[in-house]
VMD Tcl script that draws the C-alpha trace (Angstrom):
set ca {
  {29.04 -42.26 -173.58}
  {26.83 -40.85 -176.59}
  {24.16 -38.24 -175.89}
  {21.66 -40.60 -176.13}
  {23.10 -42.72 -173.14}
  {23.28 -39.61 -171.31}
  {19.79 -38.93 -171.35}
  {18.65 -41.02 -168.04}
  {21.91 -40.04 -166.33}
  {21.43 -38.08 -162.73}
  {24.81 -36.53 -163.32}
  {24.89 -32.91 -164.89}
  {26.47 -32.42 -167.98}
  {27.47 -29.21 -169.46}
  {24.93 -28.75 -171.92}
  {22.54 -28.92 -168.98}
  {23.75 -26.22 -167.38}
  {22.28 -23.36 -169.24}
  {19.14 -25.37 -169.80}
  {18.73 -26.07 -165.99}
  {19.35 -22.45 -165.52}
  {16.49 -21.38 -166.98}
  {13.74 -23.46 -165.05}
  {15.18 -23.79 -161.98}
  {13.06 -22.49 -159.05}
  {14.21 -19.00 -157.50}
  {12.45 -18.90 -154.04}
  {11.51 -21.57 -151.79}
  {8.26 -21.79 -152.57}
  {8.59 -22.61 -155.78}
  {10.40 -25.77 -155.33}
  {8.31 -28.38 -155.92}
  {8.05 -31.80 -152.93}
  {10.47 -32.19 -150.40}
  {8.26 -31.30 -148.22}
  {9.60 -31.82 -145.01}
  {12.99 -30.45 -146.14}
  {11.41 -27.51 -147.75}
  {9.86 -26.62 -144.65}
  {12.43 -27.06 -142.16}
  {14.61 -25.11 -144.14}
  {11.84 -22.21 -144.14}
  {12.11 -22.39 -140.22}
  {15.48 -22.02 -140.33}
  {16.15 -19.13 -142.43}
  {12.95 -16.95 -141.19}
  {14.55 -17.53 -137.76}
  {17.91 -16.10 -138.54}
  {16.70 -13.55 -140.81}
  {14.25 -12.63 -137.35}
  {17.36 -12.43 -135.36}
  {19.60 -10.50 -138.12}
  {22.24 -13.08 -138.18}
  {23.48 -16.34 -141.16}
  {21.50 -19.07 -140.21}
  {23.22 -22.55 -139.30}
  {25.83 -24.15 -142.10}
  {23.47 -26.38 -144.02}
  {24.64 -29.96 -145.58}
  {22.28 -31.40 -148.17}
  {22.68 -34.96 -149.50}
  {21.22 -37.07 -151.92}
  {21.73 -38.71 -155.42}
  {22.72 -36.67 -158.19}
  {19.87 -34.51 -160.07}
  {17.48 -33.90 -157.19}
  {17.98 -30.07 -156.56}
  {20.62 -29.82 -154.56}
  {22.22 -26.73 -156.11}
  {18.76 -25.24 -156.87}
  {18.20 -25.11 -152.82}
  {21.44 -23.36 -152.55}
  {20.45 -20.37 -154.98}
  {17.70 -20.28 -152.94}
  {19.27 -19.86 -149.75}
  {21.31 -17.03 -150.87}
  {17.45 -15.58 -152.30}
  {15.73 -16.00 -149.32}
  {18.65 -14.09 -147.26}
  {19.39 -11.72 -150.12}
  {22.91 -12.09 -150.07}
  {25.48 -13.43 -152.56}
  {26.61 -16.70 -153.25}
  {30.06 -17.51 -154.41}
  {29.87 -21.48 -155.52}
  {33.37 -23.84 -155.78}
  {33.43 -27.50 -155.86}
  {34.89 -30.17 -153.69}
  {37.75 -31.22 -156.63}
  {38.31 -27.62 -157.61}
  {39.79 -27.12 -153.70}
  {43.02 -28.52 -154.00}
  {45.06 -26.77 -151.65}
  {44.11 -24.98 -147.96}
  {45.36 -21.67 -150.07}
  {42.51 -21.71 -152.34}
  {39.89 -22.23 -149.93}
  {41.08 -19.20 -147.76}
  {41.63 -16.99 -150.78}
  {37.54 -17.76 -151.17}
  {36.81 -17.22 -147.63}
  {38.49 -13.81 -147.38}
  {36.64 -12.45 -150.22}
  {33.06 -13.08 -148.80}
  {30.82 -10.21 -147.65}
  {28.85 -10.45 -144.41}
  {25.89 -12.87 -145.00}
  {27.24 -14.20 -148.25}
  {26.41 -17.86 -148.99}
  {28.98 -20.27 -149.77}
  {28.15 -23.09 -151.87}
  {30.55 -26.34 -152.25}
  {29.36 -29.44 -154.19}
  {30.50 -32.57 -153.70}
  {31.82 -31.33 -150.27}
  {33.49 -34.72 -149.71}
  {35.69 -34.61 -151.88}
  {37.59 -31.56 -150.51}
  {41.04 -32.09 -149.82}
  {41.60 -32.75 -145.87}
  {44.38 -29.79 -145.43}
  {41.83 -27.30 -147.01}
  {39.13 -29.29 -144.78}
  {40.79 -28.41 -141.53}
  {41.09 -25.13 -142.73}
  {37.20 -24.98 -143.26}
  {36.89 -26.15 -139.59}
  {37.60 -22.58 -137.99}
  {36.26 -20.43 -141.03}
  {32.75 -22.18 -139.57}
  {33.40 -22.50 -135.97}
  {35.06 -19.04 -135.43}
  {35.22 -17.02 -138.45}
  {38.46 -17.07 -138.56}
  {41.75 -18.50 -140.71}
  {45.18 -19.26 -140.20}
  {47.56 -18.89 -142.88}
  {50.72 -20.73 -143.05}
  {53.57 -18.38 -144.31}
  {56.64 -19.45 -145.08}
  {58.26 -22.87 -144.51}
  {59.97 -24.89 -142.13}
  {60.85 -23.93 -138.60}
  {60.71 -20.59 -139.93}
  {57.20 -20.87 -141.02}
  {54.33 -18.24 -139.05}
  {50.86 -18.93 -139.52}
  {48.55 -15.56 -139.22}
  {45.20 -15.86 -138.61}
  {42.71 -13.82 -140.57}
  {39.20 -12.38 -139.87}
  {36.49 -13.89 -142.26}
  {33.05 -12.03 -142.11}
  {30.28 -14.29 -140.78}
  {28.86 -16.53 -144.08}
  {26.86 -19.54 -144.30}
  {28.47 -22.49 -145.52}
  {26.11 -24.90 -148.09}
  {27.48 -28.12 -148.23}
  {26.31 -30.72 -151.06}
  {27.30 -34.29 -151.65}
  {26.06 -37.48 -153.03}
  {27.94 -39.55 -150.96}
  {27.56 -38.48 -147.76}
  {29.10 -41.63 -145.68}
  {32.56 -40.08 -147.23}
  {32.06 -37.11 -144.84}
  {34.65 -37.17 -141.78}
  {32.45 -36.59 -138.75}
  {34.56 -33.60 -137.38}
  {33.24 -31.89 -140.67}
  {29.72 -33.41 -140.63}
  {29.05 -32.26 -137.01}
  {29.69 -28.34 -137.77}
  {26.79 -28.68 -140.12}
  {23.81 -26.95 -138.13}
  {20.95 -28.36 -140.36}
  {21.12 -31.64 -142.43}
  {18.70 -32.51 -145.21}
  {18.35 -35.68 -147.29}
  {16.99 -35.30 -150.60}
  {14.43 -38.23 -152.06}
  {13.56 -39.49 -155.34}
  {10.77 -37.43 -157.01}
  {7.40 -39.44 -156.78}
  {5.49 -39.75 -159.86}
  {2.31 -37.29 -159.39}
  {5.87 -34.78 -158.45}
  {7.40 -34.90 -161.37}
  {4.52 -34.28 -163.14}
  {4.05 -31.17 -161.26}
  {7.91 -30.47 -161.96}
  {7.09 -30.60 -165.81}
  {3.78 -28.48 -166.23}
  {6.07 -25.92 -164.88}
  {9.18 -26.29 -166.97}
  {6.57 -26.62 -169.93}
  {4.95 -23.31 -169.23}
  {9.31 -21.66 -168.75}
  {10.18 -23.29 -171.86}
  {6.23 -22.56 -173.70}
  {5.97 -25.94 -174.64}
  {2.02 -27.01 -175.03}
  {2.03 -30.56 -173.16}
  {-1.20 -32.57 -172.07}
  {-1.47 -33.95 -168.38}
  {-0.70 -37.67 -170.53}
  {2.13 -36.30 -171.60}
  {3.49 -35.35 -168.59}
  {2.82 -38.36 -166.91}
  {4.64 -40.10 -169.75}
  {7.53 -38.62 -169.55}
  {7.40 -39.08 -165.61}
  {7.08 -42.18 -165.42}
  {10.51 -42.38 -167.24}
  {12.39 -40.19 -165.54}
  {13.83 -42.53 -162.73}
  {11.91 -40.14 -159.96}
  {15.21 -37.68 -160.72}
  {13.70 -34.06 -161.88}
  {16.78 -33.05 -163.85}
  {16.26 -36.65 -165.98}
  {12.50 -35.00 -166.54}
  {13.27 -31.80 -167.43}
  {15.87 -33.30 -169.94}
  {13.56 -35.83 -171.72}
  {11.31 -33.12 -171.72}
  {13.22 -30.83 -173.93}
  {14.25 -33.94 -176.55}
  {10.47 -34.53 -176.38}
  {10.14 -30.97 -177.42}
  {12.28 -31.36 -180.10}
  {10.75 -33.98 -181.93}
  {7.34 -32.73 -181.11}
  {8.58 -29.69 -182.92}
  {10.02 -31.28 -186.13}
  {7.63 -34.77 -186.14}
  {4.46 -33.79 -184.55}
  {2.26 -30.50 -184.36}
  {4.37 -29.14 -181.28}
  {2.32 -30.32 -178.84}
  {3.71 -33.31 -175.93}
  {1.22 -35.62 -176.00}
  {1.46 -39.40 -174.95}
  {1.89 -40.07 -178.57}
  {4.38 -37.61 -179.01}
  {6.77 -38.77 -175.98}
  {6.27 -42.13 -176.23}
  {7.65 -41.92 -180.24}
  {10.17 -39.46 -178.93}
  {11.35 -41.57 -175.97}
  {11.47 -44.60 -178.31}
  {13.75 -42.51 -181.33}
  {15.96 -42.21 -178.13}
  {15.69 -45.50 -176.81}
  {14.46 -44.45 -173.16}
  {12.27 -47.75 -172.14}
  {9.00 -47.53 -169.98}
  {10.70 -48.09 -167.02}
  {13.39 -45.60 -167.69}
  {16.11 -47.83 -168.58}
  {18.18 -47.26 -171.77}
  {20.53 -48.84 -174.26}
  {23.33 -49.86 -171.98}
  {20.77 -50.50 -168.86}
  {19.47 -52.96 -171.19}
  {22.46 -54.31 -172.34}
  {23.86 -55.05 -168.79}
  {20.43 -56.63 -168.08}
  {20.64 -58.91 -171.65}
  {24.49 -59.58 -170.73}
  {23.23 -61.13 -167.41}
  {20.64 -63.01 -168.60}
  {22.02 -64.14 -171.96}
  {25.68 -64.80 -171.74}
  {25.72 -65.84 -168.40}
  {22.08 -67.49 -167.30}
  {21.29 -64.70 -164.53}
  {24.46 -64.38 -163.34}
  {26.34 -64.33 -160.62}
  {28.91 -62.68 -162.82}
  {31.65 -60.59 -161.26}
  {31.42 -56.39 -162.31}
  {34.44 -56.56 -164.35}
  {33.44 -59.50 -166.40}
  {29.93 -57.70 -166.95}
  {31.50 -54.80 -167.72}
  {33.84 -56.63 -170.46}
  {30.52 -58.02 -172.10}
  {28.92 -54.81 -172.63}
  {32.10 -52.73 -173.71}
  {31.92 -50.37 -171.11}
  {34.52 -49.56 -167.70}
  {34.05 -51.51 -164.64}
  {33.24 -48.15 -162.96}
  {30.58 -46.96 -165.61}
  {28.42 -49.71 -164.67}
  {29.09 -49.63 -161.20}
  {27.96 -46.05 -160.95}
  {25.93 -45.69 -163.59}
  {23.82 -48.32 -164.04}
  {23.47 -50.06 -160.85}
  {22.24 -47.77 -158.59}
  {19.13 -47.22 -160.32}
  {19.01 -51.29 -161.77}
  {18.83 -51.97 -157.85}
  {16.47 -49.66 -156.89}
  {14.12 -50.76 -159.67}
  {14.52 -54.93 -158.46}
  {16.04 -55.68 -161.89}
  {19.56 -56.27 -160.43}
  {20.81 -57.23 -157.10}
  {24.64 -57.02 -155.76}
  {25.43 -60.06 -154.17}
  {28.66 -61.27 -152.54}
  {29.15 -63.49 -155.27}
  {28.54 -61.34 -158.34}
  {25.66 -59.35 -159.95}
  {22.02 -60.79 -160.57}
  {19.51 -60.34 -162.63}
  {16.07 -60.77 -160.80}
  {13.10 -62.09 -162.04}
  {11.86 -58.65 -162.63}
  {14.78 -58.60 -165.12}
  {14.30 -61.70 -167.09}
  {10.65 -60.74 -167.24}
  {11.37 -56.76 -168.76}
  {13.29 -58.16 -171.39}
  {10.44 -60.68 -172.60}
  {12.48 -63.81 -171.42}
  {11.07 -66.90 -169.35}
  {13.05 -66.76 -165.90}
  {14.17 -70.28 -165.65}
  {12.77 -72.41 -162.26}
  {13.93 -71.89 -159.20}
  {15.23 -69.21 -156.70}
  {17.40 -66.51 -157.57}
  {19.22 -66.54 -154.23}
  {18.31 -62.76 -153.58}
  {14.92 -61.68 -152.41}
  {13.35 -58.92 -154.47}
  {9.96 -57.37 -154.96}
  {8.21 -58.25 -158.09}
  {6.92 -54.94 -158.37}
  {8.99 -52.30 -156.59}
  {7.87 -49.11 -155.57}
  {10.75 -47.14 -156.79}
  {10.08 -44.31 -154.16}
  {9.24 -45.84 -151.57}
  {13.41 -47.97 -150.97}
  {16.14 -45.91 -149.77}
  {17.64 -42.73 -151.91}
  {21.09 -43.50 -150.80}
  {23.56 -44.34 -153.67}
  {25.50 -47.92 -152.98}
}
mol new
graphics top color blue
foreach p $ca { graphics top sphere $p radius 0.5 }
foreach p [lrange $ca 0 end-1] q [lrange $ca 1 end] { graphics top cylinder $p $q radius 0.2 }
display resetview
């Protein structure tokens, strides 16, 4: 996918990473909504800072983008310990996953993403590291093979996935705490911006902001990186200052729609209601017409074409809504559409959970 494309996507790239760096929130109270995770989470590590011990292992889900990783930094600030951060995919073998666990320090946070996708001998492993403190490792093979078990200091284990139905429940019930992260509302993100704006010192007007908000897809890293291609051409177009005119003329140079939706969003839409009269269509026949894998669309697109009413998944193929013939300046023909959408969704307000 071109840059462009990648503009709306919740997924982190790795030009983002630096970026994100720089305006992500350090202590809790910075981090803007989430409310009622925000202050749960407060309860919980006052308490165990009170009593001098980790607090509870802590699993947060949610789509992609919402600040996931951000709360884990923040753990580790709040305690003032280290973190030491690894990745679901990057544990291969049980091995790896005790060679991490022996080098913590007492206290330390340790961070996995995408915890689901751990592998299941390194996930038994993890069982005792967070039950007991303690690992066994295998040595040698066969009948000949001893396993010694191994101290690990007391840590706290932060546990982030998107997909959270993956877990195993032996692993989901040693998490002591679970949070699920929603979508950003509106008023949010623009809250989220001012303050990125004020990091990055880029002058932006309260129209601005809500601009660029209101394309976003209620995701703040999707803000924060509209916000620095808005900078850009505010920079080299305009007078430096993001302005409604100013992001709606950047936004359009990169082909990011009012509702959020870009190039091939639109094309899966105009594929649907085009070439095949609405649909149903089956996902690898869409994803033929618009040039693109059968996966890319599925978990790319769709999530957020479904949460916005312009798609729905049906058992017999994808379809476009009325909503969807109507955003692309088409006459939906007569009749029902067999699915039952809103006309006017309230993007925030339907469940966060990724099909």
């Amino acid at each position: 996918m071109s840059e462009t494309e990648g503009l709306v996507s919740a997924y982190v790239s790795d030009a983002d990473r630096d970026a994100e760096a720089t305006v992500r929130p350090k202590r809790l109270a910075e981090f803007i909504a989430q409310d009622r995770v925000r202050d749960q989470l407060d309860l919980l590590l006052q308490g165990a800072m009170r009593r001098g011990s980790p607090p509870d292992h802590i699993l947060l889900s949610g789509p992609p983008g919402l600040g996931k990783t951000s709360l884990a930094n923040i753990v580790a600030a709040e305690l003032g310990s280290g973190i030491r951060v690894t990745s679901g995919p990057a544990i291969e073998r049980s091995g790896d996953l005790a060679a991490i666990l022996t080098s913590l320090a007492e206290g330390d946070v340790l961070f996995i993403d995408e915890i689901h996708r751990i592998a299941r001998p390194a996930e038994e492993l993890l069982y005792s590291a967070m039950e007991d403190f303690r690992v066994d490792v295998v040595v040698g093979k066969g009948p000949g093979a001893t396993a010694i078990p191994l101290d690990v200091e007391p840590f706290t284990l932060v546990g982030a996935t998107t997909r959270s139905g993956l877990l195993t429940g032996p692993m989901r019930d040693r998490f002591g705490f679970v949070a699920h992260l929603d979508f950003y509302a509106p008023a949010d993100l623009e809250t989220l911006l001012h303050r990125s704006a004020r990091i990055l010192g880029v002058p932006i007007t309260a129209e601005g902001a809500s601009e660029i908000a209101g394309r976003s897809r209620g995701t703040p890293r999707i803000a924060n990186r509209l916000l620095r291609r808005v900078r850009d051409y505010a920079e080299v177009r305009a007078e430096g200052v993001v302005n409604l005119g100013t992001a709606r003329a950047a936004l359009t140079v990169y082909d990011v729609d009012a509702l959020g939706l870009d190039r091939l969003d639109r094309a899966v839409l105009t594929a649907l209601v085009d070439s095949f009269r609405g649909g149903p269509v089956g996902l690898s026949t869409l994803a033929v017409a618009v040039g693109e894998q059968p996966d890319t669309v599925e978990e790319v697109c769709e999530p957020f074409l479904v949460r916005a009413g312009l798609l729905a998944r049906t058992p017999r193929g994808r379809v476009a809504t009325e909503a969807a013939w109507r955003h692309l300046g088409r006459t939906p023909p007569n009749g029902t559409f067999g699915v039952d959408v809103p006309s006017a969704p309230d993007l925030f307000s339907l469940d966060a959970e990724q099909p």
